[in-house]
MIBA-225532 format. One record per residue (C-alpha): x, y, z; residue number from 0. Coordinates in steps of 0.25 Angstrom, whole numbers. Each point is the difference from the previous one (the first is absolute). Layout:
N
X,Y,Z,NUM
...
***
This chain:
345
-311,-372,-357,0
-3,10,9,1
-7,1,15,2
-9,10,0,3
-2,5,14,4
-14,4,2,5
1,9,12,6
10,14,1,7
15,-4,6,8
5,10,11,9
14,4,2,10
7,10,9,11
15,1,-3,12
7,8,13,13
13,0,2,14
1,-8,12,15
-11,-11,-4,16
-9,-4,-13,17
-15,-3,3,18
-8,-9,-11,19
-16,-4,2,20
-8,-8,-12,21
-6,-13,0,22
-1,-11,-7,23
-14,-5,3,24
-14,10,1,25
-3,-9,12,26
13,4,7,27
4,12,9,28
11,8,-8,29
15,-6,2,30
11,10,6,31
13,-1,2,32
9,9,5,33
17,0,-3,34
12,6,1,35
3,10,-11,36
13,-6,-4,37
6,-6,-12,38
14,-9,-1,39
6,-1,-12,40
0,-16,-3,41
16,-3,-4,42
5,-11,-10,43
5,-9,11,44
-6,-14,1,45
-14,1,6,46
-11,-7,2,47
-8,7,9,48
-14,-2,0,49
-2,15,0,50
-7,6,-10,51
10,6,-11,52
-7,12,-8,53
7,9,-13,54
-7,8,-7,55
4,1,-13,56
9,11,-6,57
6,3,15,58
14,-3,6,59
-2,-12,10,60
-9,-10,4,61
-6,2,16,62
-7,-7,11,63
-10,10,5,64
-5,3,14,65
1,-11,12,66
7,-8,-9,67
10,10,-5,68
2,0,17,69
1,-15,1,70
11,-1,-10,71
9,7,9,72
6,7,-14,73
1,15,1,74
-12,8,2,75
-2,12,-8,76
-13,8,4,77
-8,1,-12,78
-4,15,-2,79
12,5,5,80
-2,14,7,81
-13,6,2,82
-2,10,-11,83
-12,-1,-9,84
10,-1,-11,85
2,-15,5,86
-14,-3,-8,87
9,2,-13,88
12,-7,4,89
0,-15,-6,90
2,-7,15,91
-15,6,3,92
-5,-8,-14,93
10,-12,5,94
-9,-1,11,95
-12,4,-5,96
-1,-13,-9,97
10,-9,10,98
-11,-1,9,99
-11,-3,-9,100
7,-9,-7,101
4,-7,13,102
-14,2,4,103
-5,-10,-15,104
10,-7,-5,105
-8,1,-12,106
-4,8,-13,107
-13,8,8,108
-8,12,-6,109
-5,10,13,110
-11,8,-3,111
2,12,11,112
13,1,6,113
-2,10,13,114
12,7,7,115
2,13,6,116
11,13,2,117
3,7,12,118
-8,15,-2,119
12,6,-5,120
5,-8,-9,121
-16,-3,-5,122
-2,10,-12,123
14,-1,-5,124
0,-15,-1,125
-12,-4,-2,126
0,-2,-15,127
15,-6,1,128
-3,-10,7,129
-14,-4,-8,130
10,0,-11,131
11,-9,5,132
-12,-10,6,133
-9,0,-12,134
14,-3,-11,135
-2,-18,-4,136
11,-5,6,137
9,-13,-1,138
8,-5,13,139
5,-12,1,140
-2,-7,11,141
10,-13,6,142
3,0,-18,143
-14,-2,-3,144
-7,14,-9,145
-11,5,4,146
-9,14,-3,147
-5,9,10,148
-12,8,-7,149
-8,12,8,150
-12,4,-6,151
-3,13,9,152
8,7,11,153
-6,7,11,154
9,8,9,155
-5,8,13,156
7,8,11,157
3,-9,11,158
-9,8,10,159
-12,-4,-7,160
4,-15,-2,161
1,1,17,162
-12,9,2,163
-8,-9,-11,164
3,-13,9,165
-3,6,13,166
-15,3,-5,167
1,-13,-6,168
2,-4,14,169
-10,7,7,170
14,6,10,171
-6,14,-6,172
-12,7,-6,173
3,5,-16,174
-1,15,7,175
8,-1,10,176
13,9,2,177
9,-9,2,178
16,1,-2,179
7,-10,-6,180
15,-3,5,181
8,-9,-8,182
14,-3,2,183
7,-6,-9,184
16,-6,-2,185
3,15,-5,186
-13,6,-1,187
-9,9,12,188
-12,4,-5,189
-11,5,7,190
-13,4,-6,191
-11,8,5,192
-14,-6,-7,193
-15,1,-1,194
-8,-8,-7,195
9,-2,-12,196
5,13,1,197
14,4,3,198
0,11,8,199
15,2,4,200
13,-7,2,201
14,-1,3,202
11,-8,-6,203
14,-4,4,204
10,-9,1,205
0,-4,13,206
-4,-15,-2,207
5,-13,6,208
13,0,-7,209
6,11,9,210
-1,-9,14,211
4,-11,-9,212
13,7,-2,213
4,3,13,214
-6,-15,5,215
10,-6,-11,216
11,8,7,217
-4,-3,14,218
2,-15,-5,219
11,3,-7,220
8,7,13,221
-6,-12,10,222
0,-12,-5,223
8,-1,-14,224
-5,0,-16,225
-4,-9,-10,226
-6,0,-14,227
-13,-1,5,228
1,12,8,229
-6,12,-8,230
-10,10,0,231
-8,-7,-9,232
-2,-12,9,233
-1,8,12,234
-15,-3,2,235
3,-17,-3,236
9,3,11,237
-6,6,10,238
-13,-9,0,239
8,-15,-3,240
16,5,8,241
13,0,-6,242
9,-11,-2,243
15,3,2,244
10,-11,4,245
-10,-12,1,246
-10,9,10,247
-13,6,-1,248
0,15,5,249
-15,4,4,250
3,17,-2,251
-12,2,10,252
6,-8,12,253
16,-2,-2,254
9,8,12,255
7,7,-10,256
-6,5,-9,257
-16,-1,5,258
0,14,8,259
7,8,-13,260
-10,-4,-10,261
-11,2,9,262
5,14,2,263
2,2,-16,264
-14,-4,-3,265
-4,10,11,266
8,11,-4,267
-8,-5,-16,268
-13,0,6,269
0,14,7,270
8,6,-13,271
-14,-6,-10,272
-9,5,10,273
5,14,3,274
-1,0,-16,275
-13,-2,1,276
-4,8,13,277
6,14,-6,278
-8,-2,-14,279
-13,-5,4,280
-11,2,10,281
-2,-14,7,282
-12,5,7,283
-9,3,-13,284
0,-16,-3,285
-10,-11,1,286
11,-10,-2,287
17,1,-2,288
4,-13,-6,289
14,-5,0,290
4,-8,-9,291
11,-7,-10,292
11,-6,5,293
4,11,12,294
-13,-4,5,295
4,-13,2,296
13,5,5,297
-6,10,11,298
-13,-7,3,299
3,0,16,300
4,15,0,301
-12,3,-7,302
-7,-9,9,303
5,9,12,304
-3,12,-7,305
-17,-4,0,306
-2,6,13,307
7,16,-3,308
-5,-5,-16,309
-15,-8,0,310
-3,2,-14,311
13,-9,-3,312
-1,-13,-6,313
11,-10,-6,314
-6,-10,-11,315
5,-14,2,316
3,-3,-10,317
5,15,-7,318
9,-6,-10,319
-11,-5,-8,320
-11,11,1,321
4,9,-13,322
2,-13,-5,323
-14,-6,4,324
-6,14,-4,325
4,0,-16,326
-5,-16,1,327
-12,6,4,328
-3,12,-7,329
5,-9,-13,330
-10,-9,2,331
-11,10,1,332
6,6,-13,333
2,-13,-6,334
-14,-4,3,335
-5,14,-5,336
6,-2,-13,337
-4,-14,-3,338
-14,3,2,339
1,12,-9,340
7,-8,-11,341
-12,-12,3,342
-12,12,-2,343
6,5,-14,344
***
Protein backbone atom coordinates (compact mmCIF):
# COMPACT_ATOMS: atom_id res chain seq x y z
CA UNK A 1 0.00 0.00 0.00
CA UNK A 2 1.37 3.19 -0.88
CA UNK A 3 0.90 7.15 0.11
CA UNK A 4 0.43 9.03 -2.49
CA UNK A 5 1.37 12.58 -1.80
CA UNK A 6 -0.64 14.97 -3.62
CA UNK A 7 1.38 17.95 -3.59
CA UNK A 8 5.34 18.40 -5.02
CA UNK A 9 8.26 17.45 -2.25
CA UNK A 10 11.08 20.12 -2.08
CA UNK A 11 14.56 19.08 -1.13
CA UNK A 12 17.95 21.28 -1.14
CA UNK A 13 20.96 19.01 -0.34
CA UNK A 14 24.02 21.54 0.61
CA UNK A 15 26.62 20.50 2.10
CA UNK A 16 26.44 22.28 5.32
CA UNK A 17 22.44 21.60 5.84
CA UNK A 18 19.44 19.53 4.04
CA UNK A 19 16.19 21.52 3.56
CA UNK A 20 12.70 19.52 2.75
CA UNK A 21 9.14 21.26 2.37
CA UNK A 22 5.71 19.25 1.39
CA UNK A 23 2.74 18.66 3.32
CA UNK A 24 0.65 16.30 4.20
CA UNK A 25 -2.81 18.12 4.26
CA UNK A 26 -3.98 20.76 1.18
CA UNK A 27 -5.39 22.81 4.16
CA UNK A 28 -1.79 23.24 5.67
CA UNK A 29 1.17 25.48 5.06
CA UNK A 30 4.09 23.27 3.49
CA UNK A 31 6.26 21.65 6.27
CA UNK A 32 10.18 22.45 6.28
CA UNK A 33 12.86 21.15 8.07
CA UNK A 34 16.12 21.98 7.98
CA UNK A 35 19.36 19.39 9.20
CA UNK A 36 22.57 18.99 9.34
CA UNK A 37 24.08 17.34 6.30
CA UNK A 38 25.72 14.35 8.12
CA UNK A 39 25.48 10.73 8.18
CA UNK A 40 26.75 8.12 11.20
CA UNK A 41 27.36 4.87 10.28
CA UNK A 42 24.92 2.96 12.90
CA UNK A 43 27.45 0.10 14.62
CA UNK A 44 26.55 -3.55 15.66
CA UNK A 45 26.85 -2.70 19.50
CA UNK A 46 23.61 -2.98 21.62
CA UNK A 47 21.34 -0.04 20.83
CA UNK A 48 18.21 1.03 21.37
CA UNK A 49 18.15 4.37 20.54
CA UNK A 50 15.07 5.68 19.40
CA UNK A 51 16.68 7.30 16.45
CA UNK A 52 15.66 6.49 13.15
CA UNK A 53 17.81 3.62 11.65
CA UNK A 54 17.85 3.87 7.71
CA UNK A 55 19.73 1.16 4.97
CA UNK A 56 19.29 1.23 1.79
CA UNK A 57 19.38 -1.70 0.25
CA UNK A 58 22.51 -2.98 -1.71
CA UNK A 59 24.95 -0.54 0.25
CA UNK A 60 27.62 -0.99 3.04
CA UNK A 61 25.90 0.22 6.41
CA UNK A 62 22.97 1.22 8.05
CA UNK A 63 22.88 5.20 9.26
CA UNK A 64 21.06 7.78 11.18
CA UNK A 65 20.82 10.81 9.06
CA UNK A 66 20.80 14.53 9.94
CA UNK A 67 20.16 15.72 13.59
CA UNK A 68 19.92 12.57 14.59
CA UNK A 69 23.02 11.26 13.21
CA UNK A 70 24.31 14.52 15.60
CA UNK A 71 22.39 13.24 18.59
CA UNK A 72 23.94 9.87 18.39
CA UNK A 73 27.21 11.34 19.34
CA UNK A 74 28.64 8.33 16.63
CA UNK A 75 31.24 9.86 14.07
CA UNK A 76 29.95 12.13 11.66
CA UNK A 77 30.71 11.87 8.13
CA UNK A 78 29.59 14.79 5.91
CA UNK A 79 27.42 13.31 3.41
CA UNK A 80 28.61 14.80 -0.08
CA UNK A 81 32.00 14.99 0.72
CA UNK A 82 34.02 17.72 -1.15
CA UNK A 83 32.25 20.21 -3.24
CA UNK A 84 32.64 18.97 -6.77
CA UNK A 85 29.68 18.48 -8.87
CA UNK A 86 31.11 14.95 -9.26
CA UNK A 87 29.62 14.34 -5.63
CA UNK A 88 25.92 13.96 -7.39
CA UNK A 89 27.23 10.70 -8.60
CA UNK A 90 28.94 9.36 -5.68
CA UNK A 91 26.64 6.94 -3.73
CA UNK A 92 26.69 9.20 -0.10
CA UNK A 93 24.71 11.96 -2.33
CA UNK A 94 21.96 9.02 -3.12
CA UNK A 95 22.56 7.80 0.61
CA UNK A 96 21.14 10.99 1.54
CA UNK A 97 18.93 11.81 -1.02
CA UNK A 98 16.46 8.96 0.04
CA UNK A 99 17.70 8.92 4.01
CA UNK A 100 15.82 11.99 4.47
CA UNK A 101 12.87 11.06 2.61
CA UNK A 102 12.48 8.06 4.15
CA UNK A 103 13.06 9.60 7.57
CA UNK A 104 10.72 12.21 6.41
CA UNK A 105 7.56 8.81 5.63
CA UNK A 106 8.39 6.21 7.34
CA UNK A 107 6.21 4.58 4.69
CA UNK A 108 5.88 3.22 1.08
CA UNK A 109 4.77 6.87 -0.48
CA UNK A 110 4.66 7.69 -4.28
CA UNK A 111 5.59 11.76 -5.09
CA UNK A 112 4.28 13.05 -8.01
CA UNK A 113 7.08 16.09 -8.54
CA UNK A 114 10.22 16.04 -6.63
CA UNK A 115 11.85 19.73 -7.10
CA UNK A 116 15.45 20.55 -6.24
CA UNK A 117 17.96 22.74 -7.66
CA UNK A 118 22.21 22.98 -8.78
CA UNK A 119 24.51 25.62 -8.28
CA UNK A 120 24.74 27.54 -12.07
CA UNK A 121 27.80 25.61 -12.56
CA UNK A 122 27.14 22.47 -11.93
CA UNK A 123 23.32 22.91 -13.53
CA UNK A 124 23.67 21.67 -17.31
CA UNK A 125 26.21 19.04 -16.37
CA UNK A 126 24.03 17.45 -13.50
CA UNK A 127 20.98 18.10 -14.39
CA UNK A 128 19.92 14.72 -16.12
CA UNK A 129 22.17 12.77 -13.28
CA UNK A 130 20.33 13.63 -10.75
CA UNK A 131 16.60 13.32 -12.34
CA UNK A 132 18.08 9.76 -12.89
CA UNK A 133 19.30 8.86 -9.43
CA UNK A 134 15.89 10.66 -7.93
CA UNK A 135 13.31 9.07 -10.44
CA UNK A 136 15.05 5.03 -10.00
CA UNK A 137 12.05 2.95 -7.53
CA UNK A 138 13.89 2.42 -4.44
CA UNK A 139 13.80 0.16 -1.52
CA UNK A 140 15.38 1.36 2.08
CA UNK A 141 14.83 -0.08 4.94
CA UNK A 142 13.90 1.89 7.37
CA UNK A 143 14.49 0.86 11.69
CA UNK A 144 14.09 -3.15 9.74
CA UNK A 145 10.79 -2.28 8.27
CA UNK A 146 11.08 -2.35 3.68
CA UNK A 147 9.67 0.36 2.22
CA UNK A 148 9.66 1.97 -1.66
CA UNK A 149 10.43 5.32 -2.57
CA UNK A 150 8.75 6.01 -6.02
CA UNK A 151 9.42 9.53 -7.98
CA UNK A 152 7.12 10.00 -10.80
CA UNK A 153 8.85 13.32 -12.23
CA UNK A 154 11.98 15.18 -11.47
CA UNK A 155 12.30 18.86 -11.69
CA UNK A 156 15.77 20.36 -11.13
CA UNK A 157 16.55 24.27 -11.53
CA UNK A 158 19.47 26.43 -10.76
CA UNK A 159 19.43 27.45 -7.33
CA UNK A 160 19.24 31.27 -8.31
CA UNK A 161 15.98 30.79 -9.72
CA UNK A 162 14.38 28.72 -6.77
CA UNK A 163 15.69 32.27 -4.64
CA UNK A 164 14.60 34.76 -7.21
CA UNK A 165 11.31 32.58 -7.80
CA UNK A 166 10.56 33.09 -3.86
CA UNK A 167 11.38 36.48 -3.65
CA UNK A 168 8.56 37.48 -6.29
CA UNK A 169 6.49 34.94 -4.53
CA UNK A 170 7.06 37.30 -1.57
CA UNK A 171 6.58 40.42 -3.04
CA UNK A 172 10.69 41.36 -1.60
CA UNK A 173 11.11 42.11 -5.37
CA UNK A 174 9.41 42.74 -8.71
CA UNK A 175 9.93 39.62 -11.48
CA UNK A 176 12.18 42.46 -13.49
CA UNK A 177 14.00 43.58 -11.13
CA UNK A 178 18.01 43.41 -11.31
CA UNK A 179 18.79 41.84 -8.55
CA UNK A 180 22.10 39.82 -7.32
CA UNK A 181 21.76 36.89 -5.50
CA UNK A 182 24.53 36.00 -3.05
CA UNK A 183 24.44 32.68 -1.69
CA UNK A 184 26.99 31.11 0.57
CA UNK A 185 27.00 27.90 1.24
CA UNK A 186 29.37 25.25 3.62
CA UNK A 187 31.69 25.20 0.41
CA UNK A 188 30.00 27.02 -2.03
CA UNK A 189 30.07 31.27 -2.86
CA UNK A 190 27.79 31.88 -5.70
CA UNK A 191 26.81 35.07 -6.67
CA UNK A 192 24.41 35.76 -9.62
CA UNK A 193 23.60 38.70 -11.39
CA UNK A 194 19.53 38.25 -12.62
CA UNK A 195 16.68 39.99 -14.44
CA UNK A 196 13.59 38.49 -14.52
CA UNK A 197 14.54 34.99 -14.91
CA UNK A 198 17.24 35.67 -16.83
CA UNK A 199 20.94 35.09 -15.62
CA UNK A 200 22.97 37.68 -16.79
CA UNK A 201 26.50 37.07 -15.13
CA UNK A 202 28.14 35.30 -12.20
CA UNK A 203 31.00 34.31 -10.28
CA UNK A 204 31.63 31.00 -8.46
CA UNK A 205 34.17 30.10 -5.86
CA UNK A 206 35.01 28.19 -3.15
CA UNK A 207 35.01 30.53 -0.59
CA UNK A 208 31.94 29.32 1.48
CA UNK A 209 31.54 28.81 5.14
CA UNK A 210 33.82 25.89 5.65
CA UNK A 211 36.82 28.17 5.43
CA UNK A 212 36.25 30.20 8.65
CA UNK A 213 35.04 26.99 10.12
CA UNK A 214 38.47 25.71 9.62
CA UNK A 215 40.44 28.22 11.38
CA UNK A 216 37.41 28.71 14.20
CA UNK A 217 37.97 24.76 14.83
CA UNK A 218 41.69 25.51 15.24
CA UNK A 219 41.00 28.60 17.41
CA UNK A 220 39.07 26.13 19.73
CA UNK A 221 41.42 23.67 19.35
CA UNK A 222 44.52 26.13 20.57
CA UNK A 223 42.19 27.73 23.36
CA UNK A 224 40.36 25.51 25.04
CA UNK A 225 41.10 21.71 24.19
CA UNK A 226 39.27 19.06 21.59
CA UNK A 227 36.72 16.65 21.62
CA UNK A 228 34.91 14.49 19.03
CA UNK A 229 32.22 16.94 18.54
CA UNK A 230 34.55 19.35 17.54
CA UNK A 231 34.65 19.42 13.67
CA UNK A 232 34.09 21.54 10.77
CA UNK A 233 30.91 20.00 10.10
CA UNK A 234 29.48 21.03 13.36
CA UNK A 235 30.92 24.34 13.39
CA UNK A 236 27.57 26.11 12.73
CA UNK A 237 25.67 23.81 15.77
CA UNK A 238 28.37 25.17 17.72
CA UNK A 239 28.60 28.32 17.26
CA UNK A 240 24.83 29.09 17.62
CA UNK A 241 24.18 26.37 20.94
CA UNK A 242 28.29 26.51 22.49
CA UNK A 243 30.75 23.91 23.02
CA UNK A 244 30.83 21.48 25.56
CA UNK A 245 34.25 20.51 26.85
CA UNK A 246 35.04 19.07 30.45
CA UNK A 247 31.42 19.56 31.72
CA UNK A 248 31.17 23.45 30.45
CA UNK A 249 29.43 25.25 28.03
CA UNK A 250 31.65 27.67 25.92
CA UNK A 251 29.61 30.40 24.10
CA UNK A 252 32.36 31.25 21.06
CA UNK A 253 30.63 34.69 20.85
CA UNK A 254 31.35 35.80 24.54
CA UNK A 255 34.23 33.59 26.10
CA UNK A 256 37.83 35.76 27.07
CA UNK A 257 39.59 33.41 25.27
CA UNK A 258 38.58 32.60 22.48
CA UNK A 259 35.55 35.37 21.57
CA UNK A 260 37.84 38.21 20.19
CA UNK A 261 40.00 35.60 17.62
CA UNK A 262 36.75 34.30 16.04
CA UNK A 263 35.19 37.38 15.80
CA UNK A 264 38.37 38.60 13.96
CA UNK A 265 38.10 35.34 11.72
CA UNK A 266 34.71 35.81 10.75
CA UNK A 267 35.79 39.48 9.71
CA UNK A 268 38.72 38.66 7.97
CA UNK A 269 35.76 35.79 5.90
CA UNK A 270 33.31 38.54 5.45
CA UNK A 271 35.66 41.22 3.90
CA UNK A 272 37.41 38.22 1.76
CA UNK A 273 33.39 37.09 0.19
CA UNK A 274 32.65 40.75 -0.25
CA UNK A 275 35.84 41.95 -2.10
CA UNK A 276 35.02 38.87 -4.21
CA UNK A 277 32.06 40.22 -4.99
CA UNK A 278 33.10 44.14 -5.07
CA UNK A 279 35.77 43.42 -8.08
CA UNK A 280 33.25 41.17 -10.28
CA UNK A 281 30.26 43.06 -10.12
CA UNK A 282 28.80 46.52 -10.09
CA UNK A 283 26.86 47.07 -6.78
CA UNK A 284 25.39 50.15 -7.95
CA UNK A 285 23.38 48.97 -11.09
CA UNK A 286 20.98 46.75 -8.62
CA UNK A 287 17.52 47.33 -7.31
CA UNK A 288 18.12 44.68 -4.69
CA UNK A 289 21.60 42.56 -3.49
CA UNK A 290 20.19 39.68 -1.40
CA UNK A 291 22.27 37.51 0.87
CA UNK A 292 21.46 34.59 1.51
CA UNK A 293 22.35 30.75 2.56
CA UNK A 294 23.97 29.93 5.58
CA UNK A 295 26.95 32.96 5.32
CA UNK A 296 24.07 35.20 5.57
CA UNK A 297 22.92 33.89 8.61
CA UNK A 298 26.62 33.92 9.66
CA UNK A 299 27.38 37.68 8.62
CA UNK A 300 23.88 39.08 9.10
CA UNK A 301 25.36 42.05 11.61
CA UNK A 302 28.20 42.99 9.03
CA UNK A 303 25.90 43.17 6.35
CA UNK A 304 23.70 44.96 8.60
CA UNK A 305 26.55 47.65 9.12
CA UNK A 306 27.31 47.57 5.58
CA UNK A 307 23.43 49.19 4.57
CA UNK A 308 24.51 52.69 5.04
CA UNK A 309 27.89 52.67 2.34
CA UNK A 310 25.32 49.49 0.62
CA UNK A 311 21.25 50.54 0.79
CA UNK A 312 20.29 48.11 -1.63
CA UNK A 313 21.54 45.28 0.83
CA UNK A 314 19.21 42.87 2.22
CA UNK A 315 19.58 39.65 4.33
CA UNK A 316 16.54 37.25 4.25
CA UNK A 317 15.47 35.86 7.64
CA UNK A 318 15.28 33.09 7.09
CA UNK A 319 17.88 32.46 3.82
CA UNK A 320 18.45 28.94 4.45
CA UNK A 321 15.27 27.94 3.24
CA UNK A 322 14.46 30.46 0.35
CA UNK A 323 15.92 28.22 -2.62
CA UNK A 324 14.26 25.67 -0.67
CA UNK A 325 10.80 27.70 -0.55
CA UNK A 326 11.41 28.69 -4.01
CA UNK A 327 11.54 25.03 -5.94
CA UNK A 328 8.29 24.23 -3.38
CA UNK A 329 6.79 27.12 -4.98
CA UNK A 330 7.57 27.01 -8.41
CA UNK A 331 6.61 23.07 -8.01
CA UNK A 332 3.37 23.67 -7.19
CA UNK A 333 2.74 26.00 -9.94
CA UNK A 334 4.23 23.22 -12.21
CA UNK A 335 2.31 20.63 -10.44
CA UNK A 336 -0.97 22.50 -10.58
CA UNK A 337 -0.19 23.14 -14.32
CA UNK A 338 -0.02 19.76 -15.12
CA UNK A 339 -2.81 18.40 -13.21
CA UNK A 340 -5.05 20.71 -14.96
CA UNK A 341 -3.74 19.75 -18.25
CA UNK A 342 -4.02 15.97 -17.48
CA UNK A 343 -7.82 16.79 -16.11
CA UNK A 344 -8.65 18.90 -19.69
CA UNK A 345 -7.36 15.74 -22.03
Amino acid sequence: MYMLLGNPYAIDLGNGFTKRASKKNKSLEADVITELSVLAPVDDYYNEASFTKIELTNTDFPYYIGEEARKSKLPLIRALGENKAKRYEDPTFKKQLFGFIAKDFKKNVTIPLLVTGLPVSHFGNQRESIQKVAMEETAVKVNGQLITIKVKQCLVIPQPVGTQYYLVKKEIINKEDRILIIDGGFGTFDVTDMSGNAVIDRLGTELGCEKAFMAIEQIVRDNIGETPDLSVSNMHYILENGYKYNGSLYDLYTHKDVAEKVDEELQRHFDAALREVSQKFNLAVYDKIVWTGGMAALHKKRIEKKKEQFPTFAVLENGQEANLLGYYYLGCDVFDKLTKEKASN
